[in-house]
SEVOSE-497566 format. One record per residue (C-alpha): residue in three letters; z, y, x. Coordinates in steps of 0.5 Angstrom, whole numbers, always signed. Layout:
BEGIN
rest: ALA	up: Z	north: Y	east: X;
...
REM end
This chain:
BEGIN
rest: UNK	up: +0	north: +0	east: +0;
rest: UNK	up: -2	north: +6	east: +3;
rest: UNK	up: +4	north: +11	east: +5;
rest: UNK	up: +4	north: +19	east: +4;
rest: UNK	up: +4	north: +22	east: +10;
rest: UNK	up: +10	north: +25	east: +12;
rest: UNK	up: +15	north: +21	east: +7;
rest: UNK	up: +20	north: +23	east: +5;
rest: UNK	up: +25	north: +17	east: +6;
rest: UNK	up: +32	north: +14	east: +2;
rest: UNK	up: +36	north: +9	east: +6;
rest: UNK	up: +31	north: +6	east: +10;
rest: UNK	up: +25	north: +6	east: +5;
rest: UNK	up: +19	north: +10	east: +5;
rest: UNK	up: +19	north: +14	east: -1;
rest: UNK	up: +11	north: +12	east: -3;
rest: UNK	up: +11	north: +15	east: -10;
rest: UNK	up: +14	north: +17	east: -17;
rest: UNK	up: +15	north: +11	east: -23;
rest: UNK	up: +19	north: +16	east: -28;
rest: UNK	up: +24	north: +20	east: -31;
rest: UNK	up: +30	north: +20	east: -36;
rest: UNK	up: +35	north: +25	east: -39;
rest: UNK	up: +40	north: +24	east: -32;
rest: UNK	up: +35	north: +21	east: -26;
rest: UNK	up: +28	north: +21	east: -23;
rest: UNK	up: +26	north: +14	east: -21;
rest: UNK	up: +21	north: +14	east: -15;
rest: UNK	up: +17	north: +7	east: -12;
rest: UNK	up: +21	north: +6	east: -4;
rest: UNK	up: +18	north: +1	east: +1;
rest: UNK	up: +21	north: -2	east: +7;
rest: UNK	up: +17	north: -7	east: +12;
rest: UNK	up: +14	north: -11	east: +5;
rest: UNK	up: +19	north: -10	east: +1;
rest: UNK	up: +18	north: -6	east: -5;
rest: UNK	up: +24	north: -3	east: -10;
rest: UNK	up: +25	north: +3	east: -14;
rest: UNK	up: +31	north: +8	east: -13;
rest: UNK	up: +34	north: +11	east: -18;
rest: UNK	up: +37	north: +18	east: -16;
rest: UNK	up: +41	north: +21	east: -22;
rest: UNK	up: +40	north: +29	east: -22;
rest: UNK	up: +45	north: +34	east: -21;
rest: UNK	up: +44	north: +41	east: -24;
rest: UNK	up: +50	north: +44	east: -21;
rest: UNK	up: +55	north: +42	east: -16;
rest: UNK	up: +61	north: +43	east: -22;
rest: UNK	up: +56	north: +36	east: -25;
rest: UNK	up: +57	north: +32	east: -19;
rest: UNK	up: +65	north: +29	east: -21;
rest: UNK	up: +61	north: +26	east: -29;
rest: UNK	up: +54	north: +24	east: -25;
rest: UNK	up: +58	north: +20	east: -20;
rest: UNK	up: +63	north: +17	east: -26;
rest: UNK	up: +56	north: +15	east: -29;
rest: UNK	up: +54	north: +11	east: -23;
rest: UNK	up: +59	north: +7	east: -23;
rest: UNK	up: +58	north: +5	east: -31;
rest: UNK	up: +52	north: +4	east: -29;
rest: UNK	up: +54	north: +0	east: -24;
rest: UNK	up: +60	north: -4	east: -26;
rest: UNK	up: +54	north: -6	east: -32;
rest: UNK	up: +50	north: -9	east: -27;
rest: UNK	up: +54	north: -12	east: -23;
rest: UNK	up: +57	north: -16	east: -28;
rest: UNK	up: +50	north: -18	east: -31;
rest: UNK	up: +48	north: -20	east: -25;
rest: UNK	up: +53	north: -24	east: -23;
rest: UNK	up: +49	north: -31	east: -26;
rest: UNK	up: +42	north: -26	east: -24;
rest: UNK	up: +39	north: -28	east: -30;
rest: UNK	up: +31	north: -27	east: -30;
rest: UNK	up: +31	north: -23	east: -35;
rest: UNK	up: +36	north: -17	east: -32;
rest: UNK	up: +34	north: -12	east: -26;
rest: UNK	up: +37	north: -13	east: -20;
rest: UNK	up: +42	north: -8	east: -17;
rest: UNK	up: +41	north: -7	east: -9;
rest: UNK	up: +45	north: -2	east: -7;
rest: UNK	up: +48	north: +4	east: -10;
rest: UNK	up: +52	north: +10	east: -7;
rest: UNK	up: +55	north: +17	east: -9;
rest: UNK	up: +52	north: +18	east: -1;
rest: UNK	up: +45	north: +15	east: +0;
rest: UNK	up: +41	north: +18	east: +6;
rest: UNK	up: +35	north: +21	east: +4;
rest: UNK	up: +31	north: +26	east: +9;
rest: UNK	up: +26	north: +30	east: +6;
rest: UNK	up: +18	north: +30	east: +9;
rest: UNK	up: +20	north: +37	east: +13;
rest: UNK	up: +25	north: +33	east: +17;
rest: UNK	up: +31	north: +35	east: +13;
rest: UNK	up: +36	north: +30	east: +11;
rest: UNK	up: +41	north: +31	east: +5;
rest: UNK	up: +45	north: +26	east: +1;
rest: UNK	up: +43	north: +23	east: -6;
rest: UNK	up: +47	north: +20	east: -12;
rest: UNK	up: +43	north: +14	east: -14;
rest: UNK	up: +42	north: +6	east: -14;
rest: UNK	up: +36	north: +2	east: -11;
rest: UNK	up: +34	north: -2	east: -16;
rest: UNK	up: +30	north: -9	east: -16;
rest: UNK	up: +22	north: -6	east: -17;
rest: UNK	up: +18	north: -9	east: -23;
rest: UNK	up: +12	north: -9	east: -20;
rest: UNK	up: +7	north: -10	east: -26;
rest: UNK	up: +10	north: -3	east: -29;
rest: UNK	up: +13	north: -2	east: -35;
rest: UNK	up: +12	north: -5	east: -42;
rest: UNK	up: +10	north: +1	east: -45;
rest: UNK	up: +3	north: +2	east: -40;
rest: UNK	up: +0	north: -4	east: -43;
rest: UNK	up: +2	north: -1	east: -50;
rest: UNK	up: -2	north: +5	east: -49;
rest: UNK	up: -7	north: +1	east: -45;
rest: UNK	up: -8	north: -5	east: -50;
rest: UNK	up: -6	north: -1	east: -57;
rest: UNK	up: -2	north: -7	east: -58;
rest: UNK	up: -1	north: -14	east: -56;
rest: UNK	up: -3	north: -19	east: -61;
rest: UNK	up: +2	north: -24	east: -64;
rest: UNK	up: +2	north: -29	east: -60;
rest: UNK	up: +4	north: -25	east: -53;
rest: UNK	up: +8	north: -21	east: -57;
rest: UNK	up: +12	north: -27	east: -59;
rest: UNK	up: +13	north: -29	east: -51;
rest: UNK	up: +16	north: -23	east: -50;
rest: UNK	up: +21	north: -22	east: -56;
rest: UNK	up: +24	north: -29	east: -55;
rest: UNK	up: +25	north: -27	east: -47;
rest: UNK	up: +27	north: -20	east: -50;
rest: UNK	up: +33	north: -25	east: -54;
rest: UNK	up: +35	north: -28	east: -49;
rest: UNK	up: +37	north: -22	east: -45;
rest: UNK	up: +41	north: -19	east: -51;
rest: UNK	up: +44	north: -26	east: -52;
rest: UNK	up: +47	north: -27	east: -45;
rest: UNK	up: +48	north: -19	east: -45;
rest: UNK	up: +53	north: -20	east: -52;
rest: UNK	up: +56	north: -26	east: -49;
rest: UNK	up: +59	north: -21	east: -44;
rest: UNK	up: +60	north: -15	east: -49;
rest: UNK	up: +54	north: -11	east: -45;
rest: UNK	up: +50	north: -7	east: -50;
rest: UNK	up: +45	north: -3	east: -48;
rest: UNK	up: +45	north: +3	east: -53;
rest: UNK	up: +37	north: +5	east: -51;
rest: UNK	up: +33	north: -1	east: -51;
rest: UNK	up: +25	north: +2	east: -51;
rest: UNK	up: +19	north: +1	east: -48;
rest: UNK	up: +20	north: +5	east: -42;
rest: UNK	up: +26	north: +1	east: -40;
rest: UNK	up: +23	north: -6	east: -40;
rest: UNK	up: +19	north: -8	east: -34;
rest: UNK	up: +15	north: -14	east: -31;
rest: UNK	up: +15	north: -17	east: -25;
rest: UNK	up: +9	north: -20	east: -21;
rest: UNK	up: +8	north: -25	east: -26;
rest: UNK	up: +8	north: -21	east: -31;
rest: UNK	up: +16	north: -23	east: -35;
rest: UNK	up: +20	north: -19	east: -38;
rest: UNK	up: +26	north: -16	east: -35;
rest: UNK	up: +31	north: -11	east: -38;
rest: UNK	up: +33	north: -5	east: -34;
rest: UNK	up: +35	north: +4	east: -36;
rest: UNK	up: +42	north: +1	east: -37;
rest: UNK	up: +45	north: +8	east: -36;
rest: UNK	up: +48	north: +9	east: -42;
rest: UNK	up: +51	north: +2	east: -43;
rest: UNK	up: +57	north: +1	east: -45;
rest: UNK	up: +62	north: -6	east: -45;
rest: UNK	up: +66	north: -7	east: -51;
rest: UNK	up: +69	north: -11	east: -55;
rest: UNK	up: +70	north: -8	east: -61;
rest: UNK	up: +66	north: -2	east: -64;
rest: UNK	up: +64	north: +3	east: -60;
rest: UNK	up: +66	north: +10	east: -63;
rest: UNK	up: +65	north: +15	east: -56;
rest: UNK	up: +57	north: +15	east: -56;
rest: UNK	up: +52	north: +17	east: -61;
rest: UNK	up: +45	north: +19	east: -56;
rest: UNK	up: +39	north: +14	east: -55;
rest: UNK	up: +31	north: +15	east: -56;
rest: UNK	up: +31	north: +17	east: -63;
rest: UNK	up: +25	north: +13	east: -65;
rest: UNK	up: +30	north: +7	east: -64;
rest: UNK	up: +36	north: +8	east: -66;
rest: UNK	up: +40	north: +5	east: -71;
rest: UNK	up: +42	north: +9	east: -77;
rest: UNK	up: +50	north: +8	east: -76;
rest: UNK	up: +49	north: +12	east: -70;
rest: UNK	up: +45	north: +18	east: -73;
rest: UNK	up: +51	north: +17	east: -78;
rest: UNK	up: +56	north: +18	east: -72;
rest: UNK	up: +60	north: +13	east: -74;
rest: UNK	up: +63	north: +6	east: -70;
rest: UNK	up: +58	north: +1	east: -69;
rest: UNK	up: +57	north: -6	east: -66;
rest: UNK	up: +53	north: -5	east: -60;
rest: UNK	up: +49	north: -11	east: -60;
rest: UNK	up: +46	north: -10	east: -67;
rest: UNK	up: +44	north: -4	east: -65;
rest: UNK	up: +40	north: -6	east: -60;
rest: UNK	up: +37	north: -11	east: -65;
rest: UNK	up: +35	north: -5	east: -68;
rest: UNK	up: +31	north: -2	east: -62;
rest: UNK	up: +28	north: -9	east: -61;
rest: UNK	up: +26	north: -9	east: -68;
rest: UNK	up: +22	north: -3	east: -67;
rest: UNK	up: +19	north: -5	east: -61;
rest: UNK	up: +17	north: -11	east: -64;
rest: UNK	up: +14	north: -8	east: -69;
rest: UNK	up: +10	north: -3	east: -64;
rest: UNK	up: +8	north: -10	east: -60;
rest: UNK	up: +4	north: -13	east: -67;
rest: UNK	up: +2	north: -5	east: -69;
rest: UNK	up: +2	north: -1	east: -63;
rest: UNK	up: +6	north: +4	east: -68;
rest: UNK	up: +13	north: +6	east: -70;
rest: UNK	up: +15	north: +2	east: -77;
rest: UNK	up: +17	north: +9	east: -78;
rest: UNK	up: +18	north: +15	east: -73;
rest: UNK	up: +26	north: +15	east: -73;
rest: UNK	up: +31	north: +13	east: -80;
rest: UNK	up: +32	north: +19	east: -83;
rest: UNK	up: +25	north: +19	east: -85;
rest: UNK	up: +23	north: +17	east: -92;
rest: UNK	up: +19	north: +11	east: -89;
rest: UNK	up: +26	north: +8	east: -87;
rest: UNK	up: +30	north: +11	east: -94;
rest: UNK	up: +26	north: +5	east: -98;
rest: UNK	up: +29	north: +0	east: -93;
rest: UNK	up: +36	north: +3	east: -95;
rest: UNK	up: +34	north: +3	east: -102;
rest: UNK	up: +33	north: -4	east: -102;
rest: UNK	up: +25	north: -3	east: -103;
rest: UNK	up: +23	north: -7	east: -98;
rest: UNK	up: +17	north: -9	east: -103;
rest: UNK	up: +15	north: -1	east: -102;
rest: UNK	up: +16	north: -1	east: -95;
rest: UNK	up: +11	north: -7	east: -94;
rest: UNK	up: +6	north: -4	east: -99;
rest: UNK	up: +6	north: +2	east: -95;
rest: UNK	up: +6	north: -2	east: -88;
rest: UNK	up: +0	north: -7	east: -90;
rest: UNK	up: -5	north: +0	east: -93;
rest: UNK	up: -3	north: +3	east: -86;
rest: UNK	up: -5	north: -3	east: -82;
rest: UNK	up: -10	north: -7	east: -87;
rest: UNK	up: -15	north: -8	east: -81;
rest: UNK	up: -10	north: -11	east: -77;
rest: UNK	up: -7	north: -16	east: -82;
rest: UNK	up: -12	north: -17	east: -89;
rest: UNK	up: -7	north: -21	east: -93;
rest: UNK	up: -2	north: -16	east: -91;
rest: UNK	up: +5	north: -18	east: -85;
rest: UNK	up: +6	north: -26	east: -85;
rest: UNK	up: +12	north: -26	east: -90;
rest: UNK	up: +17	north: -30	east: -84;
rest: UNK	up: +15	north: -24	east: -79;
rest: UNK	up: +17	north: -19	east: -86;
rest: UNK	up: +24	north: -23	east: -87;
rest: UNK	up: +25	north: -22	east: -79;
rest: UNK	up: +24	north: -15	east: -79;
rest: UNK	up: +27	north: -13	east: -85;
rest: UNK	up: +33	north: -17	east: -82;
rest: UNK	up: +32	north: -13	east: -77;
rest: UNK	up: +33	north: -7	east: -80;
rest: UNK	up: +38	north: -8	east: -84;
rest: UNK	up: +42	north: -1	east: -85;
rest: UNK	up: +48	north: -5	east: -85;
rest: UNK	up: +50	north: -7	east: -78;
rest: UNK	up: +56	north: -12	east: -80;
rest: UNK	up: +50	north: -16	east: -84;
rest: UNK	up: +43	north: -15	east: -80;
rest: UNK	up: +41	north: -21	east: -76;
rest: UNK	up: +44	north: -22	east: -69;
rest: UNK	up: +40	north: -24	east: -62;
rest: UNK	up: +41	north: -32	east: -63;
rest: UNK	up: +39	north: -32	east: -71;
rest: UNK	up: +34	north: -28	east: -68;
rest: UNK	up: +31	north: -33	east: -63;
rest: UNK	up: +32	north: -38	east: -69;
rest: UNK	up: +29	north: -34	east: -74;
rest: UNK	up: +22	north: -38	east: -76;
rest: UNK	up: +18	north: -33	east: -73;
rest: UNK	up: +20	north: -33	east: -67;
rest: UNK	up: +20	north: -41	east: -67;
rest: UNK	up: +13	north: -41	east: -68;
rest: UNK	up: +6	north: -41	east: -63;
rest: UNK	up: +7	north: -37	east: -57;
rest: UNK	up: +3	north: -35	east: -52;
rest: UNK	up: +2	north: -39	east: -44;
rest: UNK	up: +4	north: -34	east: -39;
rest: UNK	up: -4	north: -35	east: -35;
rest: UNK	up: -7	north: -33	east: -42;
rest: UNK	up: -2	north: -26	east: -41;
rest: UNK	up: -4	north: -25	east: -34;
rest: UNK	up: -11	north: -26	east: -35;
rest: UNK	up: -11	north: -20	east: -40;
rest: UNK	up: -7	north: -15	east: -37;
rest: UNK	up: -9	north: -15	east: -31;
rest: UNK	up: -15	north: -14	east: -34;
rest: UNK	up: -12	north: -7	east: -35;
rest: UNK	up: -10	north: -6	east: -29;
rest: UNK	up: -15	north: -1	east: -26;
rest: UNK	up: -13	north: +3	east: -33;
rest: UNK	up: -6	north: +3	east: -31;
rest: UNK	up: -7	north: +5	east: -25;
rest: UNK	up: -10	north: +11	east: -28;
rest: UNK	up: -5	north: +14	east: -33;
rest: UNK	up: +0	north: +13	east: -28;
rest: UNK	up: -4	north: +17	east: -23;
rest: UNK	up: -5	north: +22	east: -28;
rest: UNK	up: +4	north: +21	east: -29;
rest: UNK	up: +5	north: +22	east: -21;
rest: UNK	up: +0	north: +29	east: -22;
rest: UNK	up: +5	north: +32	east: -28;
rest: UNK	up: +11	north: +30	east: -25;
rest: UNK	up: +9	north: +33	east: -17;
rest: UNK	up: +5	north: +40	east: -20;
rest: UNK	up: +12	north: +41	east: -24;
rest: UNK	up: +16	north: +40	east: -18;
rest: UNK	up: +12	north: +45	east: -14;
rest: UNK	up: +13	north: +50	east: -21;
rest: UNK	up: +20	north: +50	east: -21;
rest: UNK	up: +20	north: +50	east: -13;
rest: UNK	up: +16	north: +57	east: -13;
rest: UNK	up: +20	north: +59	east: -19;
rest: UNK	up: +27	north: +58	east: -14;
rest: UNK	up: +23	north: +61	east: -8;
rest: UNK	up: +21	north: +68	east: -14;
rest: UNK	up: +29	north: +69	east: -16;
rest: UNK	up: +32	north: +69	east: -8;
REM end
């Protein structure tokens, strides 16, 4: 893989190009002799922030050192961590970060081939959602819950399996949980928007249930739950609902949703939390025992994206590096 010339560099690891952002990190591709791995580094606004940056790393790490303790396959690895990583800019400076270096999924993140495929047909969609359960079943045996369970957060390896990552707002609990209300809207769970105590492994059976219904449409089932779309639901209206999904994606599906896919998502979706479906009832559930795809038939199919991919995240990098280099020559104007 080709490097900048000069890079920055972390801990040893070239710094060879951005892979994303969330509300309180960036994420940039590290690369050390032939080892690849992604390197989280939390954000800090002002130094007054640095005390609750540094408690949210350890979370996150406490989370991750637990999950990974079987290294289960379906989890991101953890490497290193520290409140004090080593990191000298391209001109030769060196200042200290906050962050963690994580396992990298070298495939990328679910939500490029979405973008690049428009949806996954159902056979694939099956294979990752049963991989997706089987993460969220181990994780609530260690009362681990995500709490932003999406597409961006899910990446593939080099064989193109499913491994969950983002766990920087998860939280351990076992009871409910009362001290957190965020999360990507499109993908929370209504007793979240109601801000009232929740089960945070049903919560993240809701976020599953979105994505997916965006697997097998390539759209939302609805934009967020406090939309009329998701008010049927509460309503007990699941025949409208369906009647309104069918019209929106006839092409897709002629004979309207298969009626086990429609019984899972409903499920799924349920407003009340202390009835909706549970991971293991979910791997059971009769759609999800049916024909799933073989991993040589996904491989063939998205690496056939790839080049597209390559693309789009090109396009990310330029976006990410051209607002870089505005808020620098902003900070240059207010000296």
């Amino acid at each position: 893989m080709q490097q900048e010339q000069p890079s920055s560099e972390c801990e040893g690891y070239h710094i060879i190009k951005y892979l994303g952002k969330g509300a309180y990190a960036v994420v940039k591709l590290g690369q050390k002799g032939h080892e690849l791995v992604a390197i989280k580094f939390l954000k800090i606004q002002n130094e007054q922030q640095r005390p609750k940056i540094i408690q949210k790393l350890q979370q996150e790490v406490q989370i991750l050192q637990q999950l990974n303790n079987n290294k289960h396959p379906r989890i991101i690895q953890l490497i290193k961590y520290s409140d004090n990583l080593t990191y000298k800019k391209k001109n030769g400076q060196i200042v200290n970060k906050i962050g963690m270096i994580l396992e990298f999924g070298e495939k990328g993140t679910m939500i490029w081939y979405l973008l690049s495929l428009k949806r996954f047909d159902e056979q694939t969609s099956r294979f990752y959602f049963r991989q997706l359960m089987t993460a969220l079943v181990y994780m609530k045996g260690l009362n681990i819950c995500h709490l932003d369970l999406n597409p961006d957060n899910i990446v593939f390896d080099s064989d193109f399996n499913l491994k969950i990552a983002g766990f920087g707002f998860s939280k351990q609990a076992n009871g409910l949980i009362d001290d957190f209300f965020g999360g990507t809207p499109s993908y929370v769970a209504p007793e979240i928007w109601d801000r009232i105590a929740y089960d945070g492994s049903k919560v993240d059976v809701f976020a599953a249930a979105q994505i997916l219904f965006a697997m097998i449409t390539g759209c939302f089932a609805f934009n967020n739950c406090k939309e009329q779309l998701y008010n049927l639901i509460k309503q007990n209206d699941y025949a409208q609902f369906w009647n309104i999904q069918n019209k929106q994606h006839q092409t897709l599906f002629p004979q309207g949703f298969p009626d086990d896919f429609k019984d899972l998502i409903n499920r799924m979706f349920d407003p009340d939390f202390n009835r909706r479906i549970t991971p293991e009832e979910c791997l059971q559930h009769p759609w999800t025992m049916g024909v799933e795809a073989k991993l040589n038939q996904i491989q063939d199919q998205f690496n056939n994206v790839q080049e597209r991919i390559n693309q789009l995240q090109k396009q990310q990098e330029e976006e990410y590096q051209r607002q870089q280099q505005m808020r620098r020559d902003q900070e240059r104007a207010e000296k």
